[in-house]
C-alpha positions as CSV (number, residue, x, y, z in Angstrom):
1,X,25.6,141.5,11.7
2,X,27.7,138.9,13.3
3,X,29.9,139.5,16.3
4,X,33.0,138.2,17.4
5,X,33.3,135.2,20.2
6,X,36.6,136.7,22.4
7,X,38.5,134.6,24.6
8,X,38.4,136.8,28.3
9,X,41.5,135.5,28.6
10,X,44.2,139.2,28.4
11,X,47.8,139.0,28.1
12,X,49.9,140.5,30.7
13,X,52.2,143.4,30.3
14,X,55.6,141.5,30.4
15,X,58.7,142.8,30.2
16,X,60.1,146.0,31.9
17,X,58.0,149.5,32.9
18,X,57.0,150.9,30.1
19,X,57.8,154.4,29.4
20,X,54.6,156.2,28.2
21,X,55.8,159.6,28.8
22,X,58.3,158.7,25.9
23,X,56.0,156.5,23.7
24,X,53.7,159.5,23.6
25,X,56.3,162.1,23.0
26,X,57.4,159.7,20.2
27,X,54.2,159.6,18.6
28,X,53.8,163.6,19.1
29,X,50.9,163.4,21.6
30,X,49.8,164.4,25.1
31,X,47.4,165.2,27.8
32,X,45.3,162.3,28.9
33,X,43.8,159.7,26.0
34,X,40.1,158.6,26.5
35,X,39.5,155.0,26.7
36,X,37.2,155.4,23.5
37,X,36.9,154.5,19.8
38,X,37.8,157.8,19.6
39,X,40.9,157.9,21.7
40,X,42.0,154.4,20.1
41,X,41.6,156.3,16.0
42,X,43.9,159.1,17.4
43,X,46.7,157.1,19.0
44,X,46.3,154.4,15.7
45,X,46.9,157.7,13.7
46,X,49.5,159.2,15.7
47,X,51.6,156.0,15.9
48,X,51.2,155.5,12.2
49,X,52.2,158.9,11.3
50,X,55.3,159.0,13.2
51,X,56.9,155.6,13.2
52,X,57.7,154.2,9.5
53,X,56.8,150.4,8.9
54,X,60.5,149.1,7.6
55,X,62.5,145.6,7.8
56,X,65.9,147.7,7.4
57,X,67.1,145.7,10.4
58,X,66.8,142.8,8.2
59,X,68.6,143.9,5.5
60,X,71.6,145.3,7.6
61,X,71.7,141.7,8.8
62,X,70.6,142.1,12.4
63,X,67.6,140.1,12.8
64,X,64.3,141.2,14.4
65,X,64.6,141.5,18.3
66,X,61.2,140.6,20.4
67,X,62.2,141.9,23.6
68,X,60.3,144.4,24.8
69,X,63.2,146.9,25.7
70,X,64.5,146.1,22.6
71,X,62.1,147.1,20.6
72,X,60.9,150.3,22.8
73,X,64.7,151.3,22.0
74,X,64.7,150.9,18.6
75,X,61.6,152.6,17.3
76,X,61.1,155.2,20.7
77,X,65.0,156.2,21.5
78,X,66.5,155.7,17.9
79,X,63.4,156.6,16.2
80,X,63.7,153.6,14.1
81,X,60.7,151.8,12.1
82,X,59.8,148.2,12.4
83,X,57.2,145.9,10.9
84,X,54.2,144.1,13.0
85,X,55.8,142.3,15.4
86,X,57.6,145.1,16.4
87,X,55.1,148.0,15.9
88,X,52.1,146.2,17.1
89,X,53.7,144.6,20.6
90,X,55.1,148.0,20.7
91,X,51.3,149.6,21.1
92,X,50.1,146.8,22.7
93,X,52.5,147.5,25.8
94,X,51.2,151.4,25.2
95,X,47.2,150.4,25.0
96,X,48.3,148.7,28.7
97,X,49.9,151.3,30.2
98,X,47.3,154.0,29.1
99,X,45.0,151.7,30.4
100,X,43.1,150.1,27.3
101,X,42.0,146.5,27.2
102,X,43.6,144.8,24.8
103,X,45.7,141.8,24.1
104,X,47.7,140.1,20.4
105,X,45.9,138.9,17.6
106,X,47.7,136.3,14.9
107,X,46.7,136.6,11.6
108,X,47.6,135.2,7.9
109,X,48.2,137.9,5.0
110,X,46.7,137.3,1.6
111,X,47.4,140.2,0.1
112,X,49.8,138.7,-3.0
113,X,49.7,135.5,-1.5
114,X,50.9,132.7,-3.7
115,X,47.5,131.2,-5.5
116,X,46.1,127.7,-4.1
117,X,48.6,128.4,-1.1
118,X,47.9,129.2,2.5
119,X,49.9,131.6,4.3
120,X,51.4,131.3,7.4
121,X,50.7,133.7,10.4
122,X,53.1,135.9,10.2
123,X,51.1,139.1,10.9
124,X,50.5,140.8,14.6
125,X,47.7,143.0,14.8
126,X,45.4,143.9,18.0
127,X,42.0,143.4,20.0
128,X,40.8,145.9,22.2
129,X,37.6,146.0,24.2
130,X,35.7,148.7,24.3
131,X,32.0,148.7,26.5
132,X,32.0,144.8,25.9
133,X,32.5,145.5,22.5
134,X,35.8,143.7,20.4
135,X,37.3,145.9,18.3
136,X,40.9,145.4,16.2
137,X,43.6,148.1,16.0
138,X,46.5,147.5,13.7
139,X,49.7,149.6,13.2
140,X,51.7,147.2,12.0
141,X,50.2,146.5,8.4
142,X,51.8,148.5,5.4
143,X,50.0,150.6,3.1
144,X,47.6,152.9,4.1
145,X,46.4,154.0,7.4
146,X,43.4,151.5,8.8
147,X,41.3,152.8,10.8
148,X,40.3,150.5,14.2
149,X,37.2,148.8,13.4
150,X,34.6,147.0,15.5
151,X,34.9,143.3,15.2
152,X,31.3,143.0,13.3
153,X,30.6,141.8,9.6
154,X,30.1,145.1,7.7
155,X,31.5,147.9,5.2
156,X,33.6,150.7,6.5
157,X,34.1,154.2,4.7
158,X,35.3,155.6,2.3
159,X,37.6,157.3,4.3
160,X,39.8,160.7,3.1
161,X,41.7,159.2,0.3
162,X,38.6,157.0,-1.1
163,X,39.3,153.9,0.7
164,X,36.6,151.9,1.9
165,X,37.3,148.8,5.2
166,X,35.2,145.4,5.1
167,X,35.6,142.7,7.8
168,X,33.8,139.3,6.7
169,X,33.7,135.9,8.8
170,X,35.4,133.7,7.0
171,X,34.8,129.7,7.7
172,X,37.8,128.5,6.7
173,X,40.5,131.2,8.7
174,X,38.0,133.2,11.0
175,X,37.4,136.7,10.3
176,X,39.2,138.5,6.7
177,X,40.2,142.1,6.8
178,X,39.8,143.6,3.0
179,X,40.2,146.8,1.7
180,X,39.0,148.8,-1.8
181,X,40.6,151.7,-3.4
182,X,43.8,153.7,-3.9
183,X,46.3,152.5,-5.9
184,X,48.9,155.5,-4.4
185,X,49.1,153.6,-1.4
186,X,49.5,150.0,-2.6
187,X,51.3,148.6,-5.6
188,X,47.9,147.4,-7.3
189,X,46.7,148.5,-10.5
190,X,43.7,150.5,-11.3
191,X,41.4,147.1,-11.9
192,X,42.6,145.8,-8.7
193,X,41.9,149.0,-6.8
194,X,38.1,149.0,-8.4
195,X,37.4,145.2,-6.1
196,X,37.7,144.2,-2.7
197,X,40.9,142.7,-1.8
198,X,41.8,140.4,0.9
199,X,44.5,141.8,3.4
200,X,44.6,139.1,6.2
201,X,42.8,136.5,8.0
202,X,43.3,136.5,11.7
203,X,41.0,134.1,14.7
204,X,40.4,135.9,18.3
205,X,42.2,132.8,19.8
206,X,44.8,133.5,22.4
207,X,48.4,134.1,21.3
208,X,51.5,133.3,23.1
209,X,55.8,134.3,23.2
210,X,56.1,130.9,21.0
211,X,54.0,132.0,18.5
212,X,55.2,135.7,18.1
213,X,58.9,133.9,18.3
214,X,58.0,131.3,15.4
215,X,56.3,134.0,13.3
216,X,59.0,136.9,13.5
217,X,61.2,134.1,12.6
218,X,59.9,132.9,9.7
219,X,59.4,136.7,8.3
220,X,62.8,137.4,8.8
221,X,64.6,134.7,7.5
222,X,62.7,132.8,5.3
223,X,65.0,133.2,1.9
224,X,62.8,134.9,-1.2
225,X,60.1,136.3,0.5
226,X,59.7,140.2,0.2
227,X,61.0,141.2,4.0
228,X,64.0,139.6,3.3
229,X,64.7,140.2,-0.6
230,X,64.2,144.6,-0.5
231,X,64.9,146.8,1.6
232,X,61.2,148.9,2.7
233,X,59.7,151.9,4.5
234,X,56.2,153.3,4.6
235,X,55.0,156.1,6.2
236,X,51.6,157.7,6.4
237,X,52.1,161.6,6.0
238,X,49.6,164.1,6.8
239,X,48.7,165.1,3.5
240,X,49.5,161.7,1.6
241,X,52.1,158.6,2.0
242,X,55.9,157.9,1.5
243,X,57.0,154.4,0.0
244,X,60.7,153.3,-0.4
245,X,60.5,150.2,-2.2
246,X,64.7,149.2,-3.1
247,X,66.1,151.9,-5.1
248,X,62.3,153.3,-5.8
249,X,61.3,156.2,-4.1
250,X,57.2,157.1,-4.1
251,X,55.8,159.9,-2.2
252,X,52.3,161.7,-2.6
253,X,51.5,164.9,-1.2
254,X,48.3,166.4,-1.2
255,X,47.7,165.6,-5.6
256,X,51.3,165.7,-6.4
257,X,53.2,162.4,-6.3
258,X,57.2,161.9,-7.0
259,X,58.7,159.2,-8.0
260,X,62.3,158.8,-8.4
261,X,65.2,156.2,-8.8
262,X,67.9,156.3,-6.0
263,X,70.9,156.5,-7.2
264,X,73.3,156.5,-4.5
265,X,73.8,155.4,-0.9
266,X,73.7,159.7,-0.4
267,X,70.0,159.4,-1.8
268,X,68.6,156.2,0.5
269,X,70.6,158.2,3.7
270,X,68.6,161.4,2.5
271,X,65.5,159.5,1.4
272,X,64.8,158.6,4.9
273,X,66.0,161.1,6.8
274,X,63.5,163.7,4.7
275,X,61.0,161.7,3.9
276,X,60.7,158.8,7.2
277,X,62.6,161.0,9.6
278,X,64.6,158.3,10.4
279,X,68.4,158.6,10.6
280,X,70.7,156.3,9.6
281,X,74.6,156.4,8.9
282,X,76.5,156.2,6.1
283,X,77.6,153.0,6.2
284,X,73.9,151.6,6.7
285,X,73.0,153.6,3.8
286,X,75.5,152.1,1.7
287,X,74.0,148.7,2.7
288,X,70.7,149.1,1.9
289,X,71.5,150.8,-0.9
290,X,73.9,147.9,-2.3
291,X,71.0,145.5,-1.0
């Protein structure tokens, strides 16, 4: 198998103290975390589990923040979601103060990309050393929960739910993250489930302020694209996964799976409070909902 050529290069903590007594209160953990693979699976999980991937923010017209306060506010002290850029510098600050190596990744999604077109990097994910060995962490990608993996060609899996991981070096973009299986937890058919699909791309080159700035930019504003056309939330539950997608609401639990049609700003403001445990008012429920 190939391995991964990593920068030693780490990015500093910026920003204020961070608050890990709250993170991991957040996240509905405690008592020390091993610096492991196995300590870096449970806080993935944990993170995953309690904080919903959404772009609400967007779609109440208030931009994506980047500071660090800002974002330990929103998704620790309101108990708000976000999407990678958020989540992702979010755990990064949390891997630091816990006392993991690790420092941002960029990467490019393919996953529904437009054909013959490259993407830009618009996705945040993470690198964490473990024994001299690069592994990636990601809580910031929507869908299912994916398990950190070590930076090595290879097959990973199948997990609980049938899913099975592949990381390939690609030539062209550096190393691609694919994934097989499950059509409950992405909006593929049955035929697309049956082959490997291509997530994202990412390189283990170093990544800087600018380059998180210019990506969260172009996510949240760029006219047309999904984060800024419909509203979103995803959350992996313990026995399945919650997706609102606009006015469609899709949740499996265990073998049973709902779907229904929200009606009403009452149903979005009660969709996420039951189902993301995320509050939000009345009047940003009629928002999203009119969105």
């Amino acid at each position: 198998m190939r391995s991964a050529s990593v920068p030693p290069d780490i990015m500093p903590e910026q920003g204020q103290d961070f608050d890990l007594t709250a993170y991991l209160r957040r996240i509905g953990l405690d008592g020390p975390i091993p610096i492991s693979a196995e300590g870096l699976a449970r806080l993935v999980q944990a993170h995953r589990m309690a904080i919903p991937f959404e772009n609400l923010d967007i779609v109440l017209g208030r931009g994506i923040s980047l500071a660090p306060q800002a974002i330990f506010d929103k998704l620790v002290h309101a108990r708000r979601g976000g999407y990678c850029f958020e989540q992702n510098a979010l755990f990064d600050r949390a891997l630091k103060a816990l006392g993991f190596d690790g420092r941002p990744l960029m990467g490019r999604v393919w996953f529904r990309a437009e054909q013959g077109i490259v993407p830009p990097r618009t996705h945040q994910l993470e690198l964490v050393m473990l024994n001299e060995q690069p592994w990636i962490a990601d809580v910031g990608f929507g869908g299912s929960l994916t398990p950190p993996l070590p930076l090595v060609e290879g097959e990973y899996g199948p997990d609980s739910d049938g899913l099975r991981f592949r990381l390939r070096h690609d030539d062209g973009h550096g190393w691609m993250f694919e994934r097989q299986g499950a059509t409950h937890f992405m909006e593929i058919t049955d035929d697309e489930a049956a082959i490997w699909q291509e997530q994202y791309s990412f390189t283990t080159d170093s990544v800087f302020e600018a380059d998180r700035e210019m990506g969260n930019h172009w996510t949240s504003t760029r006219p047309n694209t999904r984060f800024t056309s419909i509203a979103m939330a995803h959350r992996i539950m313990e026995n399945g996964y919650a997706s609102l997608s606009g006015n469609r609401l899709k949740v499996r639990n265990g073998g049973d799976i709902l779907l229904a049609e929200m009606k009403s700003a009452a149903d979005i403001r009660n969709a996420l409070h039951r189902y993301f445990d995320m509050p939000v008012s009345d009047e940003e429920a009629a928002h999203i909902f009119a969105f």
